[in-house]
C-alpha positions as YAML, in Angstrom:
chain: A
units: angstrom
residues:
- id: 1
  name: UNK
  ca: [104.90, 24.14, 57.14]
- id: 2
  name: UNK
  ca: [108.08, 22.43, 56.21]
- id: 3
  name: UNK
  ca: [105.99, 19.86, 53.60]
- id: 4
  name: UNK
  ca: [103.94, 22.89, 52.27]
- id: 5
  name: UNK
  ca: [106.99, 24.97, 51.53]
- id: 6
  name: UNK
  ca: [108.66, 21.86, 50.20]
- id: 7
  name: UNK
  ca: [105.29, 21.31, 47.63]
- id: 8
  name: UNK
  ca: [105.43, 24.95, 47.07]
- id: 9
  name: UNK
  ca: [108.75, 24.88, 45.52]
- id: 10
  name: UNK
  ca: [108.42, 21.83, 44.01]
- id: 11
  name: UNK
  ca: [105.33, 23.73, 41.76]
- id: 12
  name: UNK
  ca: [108.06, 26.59, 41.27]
- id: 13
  name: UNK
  ca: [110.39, 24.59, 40.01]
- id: 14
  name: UNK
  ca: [108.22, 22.70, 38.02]
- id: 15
  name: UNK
  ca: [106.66, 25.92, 36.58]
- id: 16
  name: UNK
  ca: [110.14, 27.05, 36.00]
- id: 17
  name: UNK
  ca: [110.60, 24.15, 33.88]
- id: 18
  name: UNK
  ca: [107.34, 24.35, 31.61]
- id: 19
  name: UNK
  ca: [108.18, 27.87, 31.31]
- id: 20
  name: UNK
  ca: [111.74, 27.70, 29.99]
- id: 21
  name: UNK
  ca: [110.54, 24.43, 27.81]
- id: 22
  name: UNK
  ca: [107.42, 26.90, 26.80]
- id: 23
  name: UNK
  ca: [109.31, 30.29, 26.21]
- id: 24
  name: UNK
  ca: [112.78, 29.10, 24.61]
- id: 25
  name: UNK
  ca: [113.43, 31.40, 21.90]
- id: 26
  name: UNK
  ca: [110.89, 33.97, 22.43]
- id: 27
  name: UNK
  ca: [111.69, 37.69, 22.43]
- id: 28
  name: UNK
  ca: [112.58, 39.09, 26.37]
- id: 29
  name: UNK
  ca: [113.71, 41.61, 27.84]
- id: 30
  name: UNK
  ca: [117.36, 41.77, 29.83]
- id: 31
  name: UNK
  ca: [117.12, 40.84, 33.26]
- id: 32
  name: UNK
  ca: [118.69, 44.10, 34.18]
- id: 33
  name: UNK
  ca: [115.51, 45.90, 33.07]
- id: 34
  name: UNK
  ca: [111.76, 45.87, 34.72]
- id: 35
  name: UNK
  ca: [110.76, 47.50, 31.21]
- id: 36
  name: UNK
  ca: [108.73, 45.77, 29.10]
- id: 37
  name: UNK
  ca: [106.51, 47.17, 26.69]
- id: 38
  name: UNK
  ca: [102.34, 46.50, 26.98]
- id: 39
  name: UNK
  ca: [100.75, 44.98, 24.15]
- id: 40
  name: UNK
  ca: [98.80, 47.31, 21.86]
- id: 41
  name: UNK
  ca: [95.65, 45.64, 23.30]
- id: 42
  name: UNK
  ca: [96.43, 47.33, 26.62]
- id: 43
  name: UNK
  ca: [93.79, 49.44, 28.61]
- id: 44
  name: UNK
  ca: [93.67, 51.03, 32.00]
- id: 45
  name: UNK
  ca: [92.60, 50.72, 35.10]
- id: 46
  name: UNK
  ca: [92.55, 52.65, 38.73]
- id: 47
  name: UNK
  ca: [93.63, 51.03, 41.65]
- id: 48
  name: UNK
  ca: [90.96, 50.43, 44.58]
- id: 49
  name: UNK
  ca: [93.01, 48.53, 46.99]
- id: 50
  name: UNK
  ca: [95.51, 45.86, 47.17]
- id: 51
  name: UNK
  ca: [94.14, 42.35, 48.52]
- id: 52
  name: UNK
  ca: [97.29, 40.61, 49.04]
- id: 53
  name: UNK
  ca: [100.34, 40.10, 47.17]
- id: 54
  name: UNK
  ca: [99.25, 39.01, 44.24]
- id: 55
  name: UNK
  ca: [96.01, 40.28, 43.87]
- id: 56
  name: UNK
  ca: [94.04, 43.72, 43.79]
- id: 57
  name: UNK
  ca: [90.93, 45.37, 43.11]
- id: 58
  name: UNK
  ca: [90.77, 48.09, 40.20]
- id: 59
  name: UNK
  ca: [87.93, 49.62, 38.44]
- id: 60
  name: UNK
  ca: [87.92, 49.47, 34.84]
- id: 61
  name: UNK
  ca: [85.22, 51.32, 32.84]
- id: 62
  name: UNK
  ca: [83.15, 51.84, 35.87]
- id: 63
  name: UNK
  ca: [83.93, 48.16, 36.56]
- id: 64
  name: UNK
  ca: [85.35, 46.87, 39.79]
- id: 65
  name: UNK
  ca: [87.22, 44.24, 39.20]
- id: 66
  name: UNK
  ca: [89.20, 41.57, 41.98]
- id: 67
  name: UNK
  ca: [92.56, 41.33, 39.88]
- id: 68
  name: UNK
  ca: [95.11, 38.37, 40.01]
- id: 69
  name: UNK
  ca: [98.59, 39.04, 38.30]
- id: 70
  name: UNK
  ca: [99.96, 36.24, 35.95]
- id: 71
  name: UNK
  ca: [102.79, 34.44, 36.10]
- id: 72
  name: UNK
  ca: [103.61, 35.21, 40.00]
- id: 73
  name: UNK
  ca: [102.52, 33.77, 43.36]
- id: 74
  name: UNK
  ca: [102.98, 35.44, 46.31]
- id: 75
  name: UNK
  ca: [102.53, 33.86, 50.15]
- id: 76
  name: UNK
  ca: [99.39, 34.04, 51.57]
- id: 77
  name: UNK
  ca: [98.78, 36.59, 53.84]
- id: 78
  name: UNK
  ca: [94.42, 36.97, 53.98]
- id: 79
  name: UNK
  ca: [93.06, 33.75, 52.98]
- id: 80
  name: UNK
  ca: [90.30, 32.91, 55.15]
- id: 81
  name: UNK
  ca: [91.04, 29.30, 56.61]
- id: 82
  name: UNK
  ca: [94.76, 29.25, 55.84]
- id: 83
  name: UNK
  ca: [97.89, 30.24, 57.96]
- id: 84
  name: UNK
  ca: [99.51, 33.22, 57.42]
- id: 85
  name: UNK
  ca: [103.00, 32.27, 55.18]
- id: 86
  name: UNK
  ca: [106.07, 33.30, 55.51]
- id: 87
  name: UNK
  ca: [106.60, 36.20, 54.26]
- id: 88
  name: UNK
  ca: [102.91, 36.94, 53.41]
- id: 89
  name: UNK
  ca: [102.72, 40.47, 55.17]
- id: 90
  name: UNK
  ca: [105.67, 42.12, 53.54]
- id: 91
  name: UNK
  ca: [104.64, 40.76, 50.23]
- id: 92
  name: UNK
  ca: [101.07, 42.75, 50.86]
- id: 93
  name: UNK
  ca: [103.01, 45.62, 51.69]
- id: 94
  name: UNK
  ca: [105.28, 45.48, 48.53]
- id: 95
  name: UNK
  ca: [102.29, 45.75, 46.60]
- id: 96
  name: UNK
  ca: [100.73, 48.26, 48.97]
- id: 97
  name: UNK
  ca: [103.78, 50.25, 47.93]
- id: 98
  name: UNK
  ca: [103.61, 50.02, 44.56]
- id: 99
  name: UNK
  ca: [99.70, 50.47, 43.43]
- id: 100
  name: UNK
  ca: [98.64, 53.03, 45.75]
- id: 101
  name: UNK
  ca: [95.10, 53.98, 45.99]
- id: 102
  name: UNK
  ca: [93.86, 55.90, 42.85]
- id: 103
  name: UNK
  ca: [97.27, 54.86, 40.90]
- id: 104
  name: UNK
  ca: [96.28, 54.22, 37.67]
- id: 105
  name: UNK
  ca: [97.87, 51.02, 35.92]
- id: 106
  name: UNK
  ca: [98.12, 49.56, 32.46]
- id: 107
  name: UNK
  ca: [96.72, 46.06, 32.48]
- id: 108
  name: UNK
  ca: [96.49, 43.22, 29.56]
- id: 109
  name: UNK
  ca: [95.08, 39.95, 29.08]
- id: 110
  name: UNK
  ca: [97.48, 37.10, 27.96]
- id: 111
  name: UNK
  ca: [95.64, 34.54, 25.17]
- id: 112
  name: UNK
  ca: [94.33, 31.85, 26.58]
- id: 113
  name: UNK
  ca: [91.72, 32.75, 28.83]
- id: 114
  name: UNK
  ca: [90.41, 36.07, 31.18]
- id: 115
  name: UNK
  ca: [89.47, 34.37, 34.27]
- id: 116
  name: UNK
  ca: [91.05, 31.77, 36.89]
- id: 117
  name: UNK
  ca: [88.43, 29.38, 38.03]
- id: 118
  name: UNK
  ca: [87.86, 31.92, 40.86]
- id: 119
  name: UNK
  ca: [86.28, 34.54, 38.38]
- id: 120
  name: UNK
  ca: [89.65, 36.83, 39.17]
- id: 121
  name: UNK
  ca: [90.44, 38.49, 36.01]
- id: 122
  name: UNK
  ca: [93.99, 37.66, 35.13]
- id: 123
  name: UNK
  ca: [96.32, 40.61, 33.85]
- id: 124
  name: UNK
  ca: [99.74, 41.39, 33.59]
- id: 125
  name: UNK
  ca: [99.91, 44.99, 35.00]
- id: 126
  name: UNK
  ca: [102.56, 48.32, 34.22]
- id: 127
  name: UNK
  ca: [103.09, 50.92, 36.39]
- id: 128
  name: UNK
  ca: [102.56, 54.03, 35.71]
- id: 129
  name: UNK
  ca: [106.07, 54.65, 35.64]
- id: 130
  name: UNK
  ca: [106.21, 51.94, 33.16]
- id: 131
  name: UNK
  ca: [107.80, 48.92, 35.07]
- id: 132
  name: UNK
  ca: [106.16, 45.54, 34.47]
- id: 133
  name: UNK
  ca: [104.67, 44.75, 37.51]
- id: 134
  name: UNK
  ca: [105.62, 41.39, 37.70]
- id: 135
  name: UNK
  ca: [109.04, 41.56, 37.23]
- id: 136
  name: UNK
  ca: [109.53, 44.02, 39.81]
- id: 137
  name: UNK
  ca: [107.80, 41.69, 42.47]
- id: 138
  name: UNK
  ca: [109.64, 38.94, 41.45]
- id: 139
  name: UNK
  ca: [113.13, 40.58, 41.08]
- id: 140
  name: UNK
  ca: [112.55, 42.06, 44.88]
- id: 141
  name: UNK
  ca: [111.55, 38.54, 46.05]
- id: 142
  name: UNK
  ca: [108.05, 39.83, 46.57]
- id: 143
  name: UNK
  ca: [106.94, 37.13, 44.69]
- id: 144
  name: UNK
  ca: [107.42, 33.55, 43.58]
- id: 145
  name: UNK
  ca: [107.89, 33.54, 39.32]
- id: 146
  name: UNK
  ca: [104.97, 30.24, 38.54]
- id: 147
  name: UNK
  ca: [104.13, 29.28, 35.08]
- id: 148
  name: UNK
  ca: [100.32, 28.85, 34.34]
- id: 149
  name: UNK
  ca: [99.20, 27.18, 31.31]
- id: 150
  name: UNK
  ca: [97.83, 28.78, 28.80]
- id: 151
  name: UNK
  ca: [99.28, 32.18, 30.37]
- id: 152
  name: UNK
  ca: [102.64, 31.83, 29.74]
- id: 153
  name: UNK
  ca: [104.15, 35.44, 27.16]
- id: 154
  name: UNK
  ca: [106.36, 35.94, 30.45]
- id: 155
  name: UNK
  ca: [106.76, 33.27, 31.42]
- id: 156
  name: UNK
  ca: [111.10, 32.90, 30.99]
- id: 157
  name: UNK
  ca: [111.78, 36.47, 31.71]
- id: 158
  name: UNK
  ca: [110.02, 35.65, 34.98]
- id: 159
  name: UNK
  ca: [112.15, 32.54, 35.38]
- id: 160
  name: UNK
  ca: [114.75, 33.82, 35.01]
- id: 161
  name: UNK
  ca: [114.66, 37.14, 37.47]
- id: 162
  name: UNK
  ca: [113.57, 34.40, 40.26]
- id: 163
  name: UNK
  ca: [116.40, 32.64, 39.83]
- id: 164
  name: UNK
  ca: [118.35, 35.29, 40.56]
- id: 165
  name: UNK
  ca: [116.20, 36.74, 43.31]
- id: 166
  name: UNK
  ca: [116.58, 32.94, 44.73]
- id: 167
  name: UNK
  ca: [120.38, 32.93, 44.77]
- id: 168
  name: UNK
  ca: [120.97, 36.38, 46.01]
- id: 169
  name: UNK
  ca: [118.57, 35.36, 48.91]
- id: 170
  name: UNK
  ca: [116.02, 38.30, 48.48]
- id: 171
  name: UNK
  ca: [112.74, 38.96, 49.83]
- id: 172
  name: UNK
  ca: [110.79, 35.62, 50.57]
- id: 173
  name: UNK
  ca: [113.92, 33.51, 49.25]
- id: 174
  name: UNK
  ca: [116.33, 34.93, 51.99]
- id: 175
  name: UNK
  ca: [113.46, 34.62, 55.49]
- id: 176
  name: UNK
  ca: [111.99, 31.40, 54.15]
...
């Protein structure tokens, strides 16, 4: 466990780094704020159920859909053949929490590609009260902030928001 959560943060911290190098420059957001604005190419989508804490299913255009958000990784807490991480179940429930059945979300592809080599569709999500998904998760320590090439808009806001998630010991930074 010790070796896995070791490798895990080594990929944070390495994602952190490609991200900053990546994003340096580019327009974000305060920390202070889980507001950021979709991109005009944004659509919607109702919420079946949440998988785990990084992942759900939603329906789009009649579509269901198995949904991975960008930029974030969250323990594993249902993945058939693998322990159960720290922090895995209250991660699901964080996201539980915030796409409830039947919620209806704003989603949007990043350039670079649609699908992980799972076939999950990759979005960056809003709530319907406008929050940016993402940054919530990561900012309650729901979450840990990992860049993915090519997927990278958010990249330093989500950085950034772990960073501080990390020091003030929240969520999966302060049990594990």
């Amino acid at each position: 466990m010790i070796s896995h959560m070791r490798s895990r943060w080594s990929c944070v911290v390495a994602g952190t780094a490609l991200a900053l190098v990546a994003c340096a420059g580019s327009a974000q957001p305060s920390m202070a704020s889980s507001t950021l604005d979709p991109p005009g190419r944004a659509f919607t989508a109702r919420v079946e159920r949440v998988v785990d804490g990084d992942t759900f299913i939603a329906v789009r255009r009649g579509e269901r859909l198995r949904v991975r958000l960008i930029g974030v990784d969250a323990p594993e807490s249902v993945k058939p053949g693998a322990p159960v991480e720290c922090w895995g179940p209250e991660s699901s429930r964080l996201l539980h929490r915030l796409l409830p059945v039947d919620s209806v979300v704003t989603g949007a592809y990043q350039d670079g590609g649609k699908h992980d080599i799972y076939g999950r569709d990759l979005w960056d999500v809003w709530l319907p009260d406008g929050r940016f998904l993402q940054a919530v998760l990561v900012r309650k320590g729901g979450a840990d902030a990992v860049a993915y090439r090519p997927q990278v808009a958010h990249a330093a806001l989500l950085a950034r928001l772990d960073a501080v998630a990390t020091a003030a010991g929240r969520g999966l930074h302060g049990a594990c």
